[in-house]
C-alpha positions as CSV (number, residue, x, y, z in Angstrom):
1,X,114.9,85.9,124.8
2,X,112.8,87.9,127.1
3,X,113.4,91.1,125.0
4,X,111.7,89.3,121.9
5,X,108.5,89.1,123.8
6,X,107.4,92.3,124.7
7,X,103.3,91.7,124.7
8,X,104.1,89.5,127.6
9,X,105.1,92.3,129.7
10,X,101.5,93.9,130.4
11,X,97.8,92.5,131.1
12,X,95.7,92.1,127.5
13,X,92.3,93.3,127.2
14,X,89.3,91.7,125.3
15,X,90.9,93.1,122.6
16,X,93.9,91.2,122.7
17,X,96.1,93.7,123.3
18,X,98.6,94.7,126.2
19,X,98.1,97.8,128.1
20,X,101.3,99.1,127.1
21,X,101.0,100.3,123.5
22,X,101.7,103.8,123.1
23,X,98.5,106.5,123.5
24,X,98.2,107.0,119.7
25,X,97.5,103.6,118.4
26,X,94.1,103.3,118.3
27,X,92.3,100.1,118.7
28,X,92.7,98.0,116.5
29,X,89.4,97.1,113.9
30,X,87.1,94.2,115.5
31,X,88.1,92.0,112.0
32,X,92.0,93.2,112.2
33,X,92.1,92.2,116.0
34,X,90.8,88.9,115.2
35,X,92.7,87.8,112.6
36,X,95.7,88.2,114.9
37,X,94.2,86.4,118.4
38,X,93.8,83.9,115.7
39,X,97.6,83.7,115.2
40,X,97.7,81.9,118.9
41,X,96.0,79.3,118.0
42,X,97.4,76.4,116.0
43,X,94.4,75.9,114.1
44,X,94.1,79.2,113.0
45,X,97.3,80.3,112.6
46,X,98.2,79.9,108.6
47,X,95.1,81.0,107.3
48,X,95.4,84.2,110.0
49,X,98.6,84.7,108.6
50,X,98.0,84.8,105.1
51,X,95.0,87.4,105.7
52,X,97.5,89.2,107.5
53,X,99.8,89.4,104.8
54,X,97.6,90.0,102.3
55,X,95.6,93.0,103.7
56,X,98.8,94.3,106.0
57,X,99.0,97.6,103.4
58,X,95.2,98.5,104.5
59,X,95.9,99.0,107.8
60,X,98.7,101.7,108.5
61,X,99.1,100.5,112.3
62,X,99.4,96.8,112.3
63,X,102.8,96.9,113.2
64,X,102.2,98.2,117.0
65,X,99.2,96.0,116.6
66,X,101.5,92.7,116.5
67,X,104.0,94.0,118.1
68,X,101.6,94.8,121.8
69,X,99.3,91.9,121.0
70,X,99.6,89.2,123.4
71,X,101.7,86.6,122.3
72,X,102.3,87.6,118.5
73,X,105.8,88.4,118.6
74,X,106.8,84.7,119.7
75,X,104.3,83.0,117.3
76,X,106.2,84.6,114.6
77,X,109.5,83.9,115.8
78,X,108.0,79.7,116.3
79,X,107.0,80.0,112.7
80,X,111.0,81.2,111.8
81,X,112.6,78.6,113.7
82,X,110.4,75.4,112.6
83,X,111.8,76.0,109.3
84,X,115.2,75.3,110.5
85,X,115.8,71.8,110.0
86,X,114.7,72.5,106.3
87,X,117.5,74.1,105.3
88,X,120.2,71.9,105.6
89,X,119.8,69.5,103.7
90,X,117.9,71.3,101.9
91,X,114.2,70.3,101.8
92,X,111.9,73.3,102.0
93,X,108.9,73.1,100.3
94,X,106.8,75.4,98.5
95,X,103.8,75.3,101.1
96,X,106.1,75.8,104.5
97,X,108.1,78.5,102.4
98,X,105.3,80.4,101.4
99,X,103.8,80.0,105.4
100,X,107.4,81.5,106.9
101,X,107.4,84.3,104.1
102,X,103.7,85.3,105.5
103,X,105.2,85.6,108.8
104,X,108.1,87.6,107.7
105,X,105.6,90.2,105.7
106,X,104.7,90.8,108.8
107,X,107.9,91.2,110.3
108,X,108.8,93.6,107.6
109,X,105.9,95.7,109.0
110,X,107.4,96.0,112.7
111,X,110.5,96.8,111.1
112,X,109.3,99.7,108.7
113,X,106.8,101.5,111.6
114,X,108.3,104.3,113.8
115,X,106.6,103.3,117.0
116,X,107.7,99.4,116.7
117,X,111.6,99.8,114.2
118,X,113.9,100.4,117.2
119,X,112.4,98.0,119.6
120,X,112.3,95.3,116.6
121,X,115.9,96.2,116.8
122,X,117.2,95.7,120.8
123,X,115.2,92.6,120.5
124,X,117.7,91.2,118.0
125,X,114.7,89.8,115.8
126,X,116.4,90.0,112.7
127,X,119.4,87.9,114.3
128,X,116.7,84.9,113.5
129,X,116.8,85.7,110.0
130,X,120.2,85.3,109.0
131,X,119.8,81.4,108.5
132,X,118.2,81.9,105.7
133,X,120.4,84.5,103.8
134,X,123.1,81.5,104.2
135,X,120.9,79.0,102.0
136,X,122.5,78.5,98.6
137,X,119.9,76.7,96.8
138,X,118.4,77.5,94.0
139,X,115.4,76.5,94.4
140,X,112.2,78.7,94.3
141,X,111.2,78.0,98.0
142,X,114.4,79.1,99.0
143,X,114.9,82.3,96.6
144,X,111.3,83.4,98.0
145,X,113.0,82.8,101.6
146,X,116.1,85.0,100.9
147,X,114.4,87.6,99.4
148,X,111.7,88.1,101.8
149,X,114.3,88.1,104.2
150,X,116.1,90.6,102.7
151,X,113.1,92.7,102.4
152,X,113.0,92.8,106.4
153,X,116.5,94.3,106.8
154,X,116.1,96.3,103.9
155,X,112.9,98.1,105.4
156,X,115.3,98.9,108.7
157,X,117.8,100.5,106.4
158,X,115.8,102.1,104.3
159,X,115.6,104.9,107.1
160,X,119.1,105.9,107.1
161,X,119.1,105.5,111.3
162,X,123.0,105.7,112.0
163,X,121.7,103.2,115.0
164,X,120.7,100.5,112.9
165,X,123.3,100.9,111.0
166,X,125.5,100.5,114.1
167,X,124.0,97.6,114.6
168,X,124.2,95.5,111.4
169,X,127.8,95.9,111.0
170,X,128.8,94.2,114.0
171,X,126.9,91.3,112.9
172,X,127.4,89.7,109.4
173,X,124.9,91.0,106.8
174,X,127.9,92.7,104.9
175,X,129.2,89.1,103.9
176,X,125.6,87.4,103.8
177,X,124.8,90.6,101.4
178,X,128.0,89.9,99.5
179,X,127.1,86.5,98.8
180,X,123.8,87.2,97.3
181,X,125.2,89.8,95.5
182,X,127.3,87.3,94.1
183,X,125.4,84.5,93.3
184,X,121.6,85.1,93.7
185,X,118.5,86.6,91.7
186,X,118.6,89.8,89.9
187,X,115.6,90.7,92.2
188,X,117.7,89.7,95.6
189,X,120.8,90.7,94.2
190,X,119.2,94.1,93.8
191,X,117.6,94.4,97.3
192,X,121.0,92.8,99.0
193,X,123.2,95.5,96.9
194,X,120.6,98.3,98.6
195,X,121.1,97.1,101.8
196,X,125.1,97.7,101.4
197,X,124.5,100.9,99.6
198,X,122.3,102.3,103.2
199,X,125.0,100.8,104.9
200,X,127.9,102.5,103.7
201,X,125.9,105.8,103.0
202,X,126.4,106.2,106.9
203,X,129.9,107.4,108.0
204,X,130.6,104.5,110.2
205,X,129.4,102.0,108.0
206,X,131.5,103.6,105.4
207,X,134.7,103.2,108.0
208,X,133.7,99.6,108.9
209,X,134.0,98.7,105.6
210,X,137.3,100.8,104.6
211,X,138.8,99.7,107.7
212,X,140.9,96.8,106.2
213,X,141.9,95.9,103.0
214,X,140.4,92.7,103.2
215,X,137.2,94.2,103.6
216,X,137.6,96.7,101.4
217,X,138.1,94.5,98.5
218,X,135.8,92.0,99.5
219,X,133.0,94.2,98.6
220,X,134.7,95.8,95.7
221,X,135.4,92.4,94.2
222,X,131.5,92.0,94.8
223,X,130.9,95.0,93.0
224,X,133.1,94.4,90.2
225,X,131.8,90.6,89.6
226,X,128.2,92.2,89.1
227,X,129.7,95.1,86.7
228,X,130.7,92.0,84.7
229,X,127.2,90.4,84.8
230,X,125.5,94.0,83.9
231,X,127.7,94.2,80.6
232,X,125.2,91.5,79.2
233,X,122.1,92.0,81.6
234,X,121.9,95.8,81.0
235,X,120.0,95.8,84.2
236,X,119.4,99.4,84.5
237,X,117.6,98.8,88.4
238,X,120.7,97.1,89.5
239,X,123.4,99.0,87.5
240,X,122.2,102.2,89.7
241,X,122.8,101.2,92.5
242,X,126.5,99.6,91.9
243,X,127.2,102.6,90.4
244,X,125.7,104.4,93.8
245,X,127.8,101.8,96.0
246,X,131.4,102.8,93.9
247,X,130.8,106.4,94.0
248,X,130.4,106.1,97.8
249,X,133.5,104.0,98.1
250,X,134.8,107.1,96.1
251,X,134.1,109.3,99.2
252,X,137.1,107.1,101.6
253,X,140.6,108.5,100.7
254,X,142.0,105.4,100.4
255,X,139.1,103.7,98.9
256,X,139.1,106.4,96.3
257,X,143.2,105.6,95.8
258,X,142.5,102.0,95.6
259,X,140.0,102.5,93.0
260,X,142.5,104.3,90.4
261,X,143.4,100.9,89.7
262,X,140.7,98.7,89.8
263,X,137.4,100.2,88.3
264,X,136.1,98.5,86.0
265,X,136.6,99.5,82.7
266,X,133.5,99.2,81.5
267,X,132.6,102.4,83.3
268,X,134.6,104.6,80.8
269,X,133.9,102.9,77.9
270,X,130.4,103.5,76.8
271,X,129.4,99.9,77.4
272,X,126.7,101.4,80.0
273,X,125.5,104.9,78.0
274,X,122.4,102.9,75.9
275,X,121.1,101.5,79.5
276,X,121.9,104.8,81.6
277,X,120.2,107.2,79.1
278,X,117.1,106.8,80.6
279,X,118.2,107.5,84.0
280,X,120.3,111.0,84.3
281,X,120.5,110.5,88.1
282,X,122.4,107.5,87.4
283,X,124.5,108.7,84.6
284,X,125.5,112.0,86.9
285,X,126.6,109.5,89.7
286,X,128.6,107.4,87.1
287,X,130.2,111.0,85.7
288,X,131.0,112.4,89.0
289,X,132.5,108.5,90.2
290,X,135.1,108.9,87.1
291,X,135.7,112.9,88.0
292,X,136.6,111.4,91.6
293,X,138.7,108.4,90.7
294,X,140.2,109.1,87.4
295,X,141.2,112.4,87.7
């Protein structure tokens, strides 16, 4: 996977890094540039990268700083695949979770920063991630895995680049998001649901996901299971953006049609004015959704 090695394409200096990185990243800080020469070595590599995760909102640049330091890229990628065998059966443990979640903080950095997000991208990094949104346990190891995950491809979304976008939905986060949506944690239910939301906020995410029946109710069956859930929850985080993902759906003609007869009816019926009162964004959406289908 040549692509996913990219600080292996130029000479490093003393510094560590490649003579590649773009003219405005500055070097890095002599304690920031350590901590990541000390991800090559096996020794040094956990405590480097919990530092790393730990300070990686002080320093606005790490993300080109992994990304065309020498060797970093595939360190982090050895630390995502030695986890494999863990997973099925599954025997993760707390330690080795929390080690592969460091790693993918920092991930989540490369993914979020404009100079390193699109190369991230073409190197199909996030491909290695997907093992882990198919783990069903329950466990806490493996809830922290999911949802740090998530966080990754939720920080490429969150940009609303129609290229990304183009990306994900020939691969299959719609029905990894889906099943967390289902089943998981309110927290990585939430950041799942967002992920669909960014999807389908782009036009052809929107078609890819209208395109068939099938898929079409997949994801409204999704959406409908969690409306169900809210009724008790009252989660007013998560119940915004259902609401957001339905009134999108609303936008598809034939979504919209399809709609008439399955929204829930809990939408109509007050169940959600106590929990939406505090949120007239929300509430809007929810009005405008039964406007749209209703009418």
């Amino acid at each position: 996977m040549a692509s996913a090695l990219p600080a292996s394409r130029g000479p490093a200096g003393h510094d560590g890094m490649v003579s590649a990185k773009p003219e405005e990243v500055p070097k890095p800080p002599p304690e920031l540039a350590a901590h990541i020469l000390d991800l090559i070595v096996p020794e040094k590599r956990e405590s480097a990268l919990l530092l790393l995760s730990k300070n990686r909102e002080r320093y606005p640049d790490l993300a080109p700083y992994l990304w065309w330091s020498f060797g970093t890229m595939s360190v982090l990628l050895q630390e995502i695949v030695a986890i494999y065998p863990s997973l099925s059966p599954p025997m993760l443990t707390a330690p080795a979770s929390n080690r592969v979640c460091n790693a993918l903080a920092l991930l989540q950095c490369v993914a979020s920063h404009k100079l390193t997000r699109m190369r991230f991208l073409d190197a199909r990094i996030v491909l290695y991630l997907y093992p882990f949104l198919s783990t069903s346990s329950e466990a806490k190891p493996f809830e922290y895995l999911r949802l740090t995950s998530l966080g990754v491809i939720g920080a490429l979304v969150k940009h609303d680049d129609p290229k990304i976008v183009e990306f994900l939905i020939r691969t299959d986060i719609i029905p990894l998001s889906l099943g967390i949506m289902g089943e998981g944690t309110e927290l990585s239910q939430t950041v799942a649901v967002f992920i669909l939301e960014k999807i389908i906020l782009d036009q052809n995410g929107l078609g890819h996901v209208c395109a068939t029946p099938e898929r079409f109710y997949a994801v409204e069956g999704i959406l409908r299971k969690m409306v169900t859930s809210l009724e008790k929850t009252q989660s007013a985080r998560l119940l915004k953006h259902v609401i957001r993902c339905y009134f999108r759906l609303s936008d598809h003609t034939r979504a919209r049609e399809a709609l008439q007869t399955c929204i829930p009816p809990s939408f109509s019926d007050g169940t959600f004015q106590p929990v939406l009162k505090a949120d007239p964004s929300a509430l809007l959406w929810l009005d405008k959704l039964l406007k749209a289908v209703l009418k």
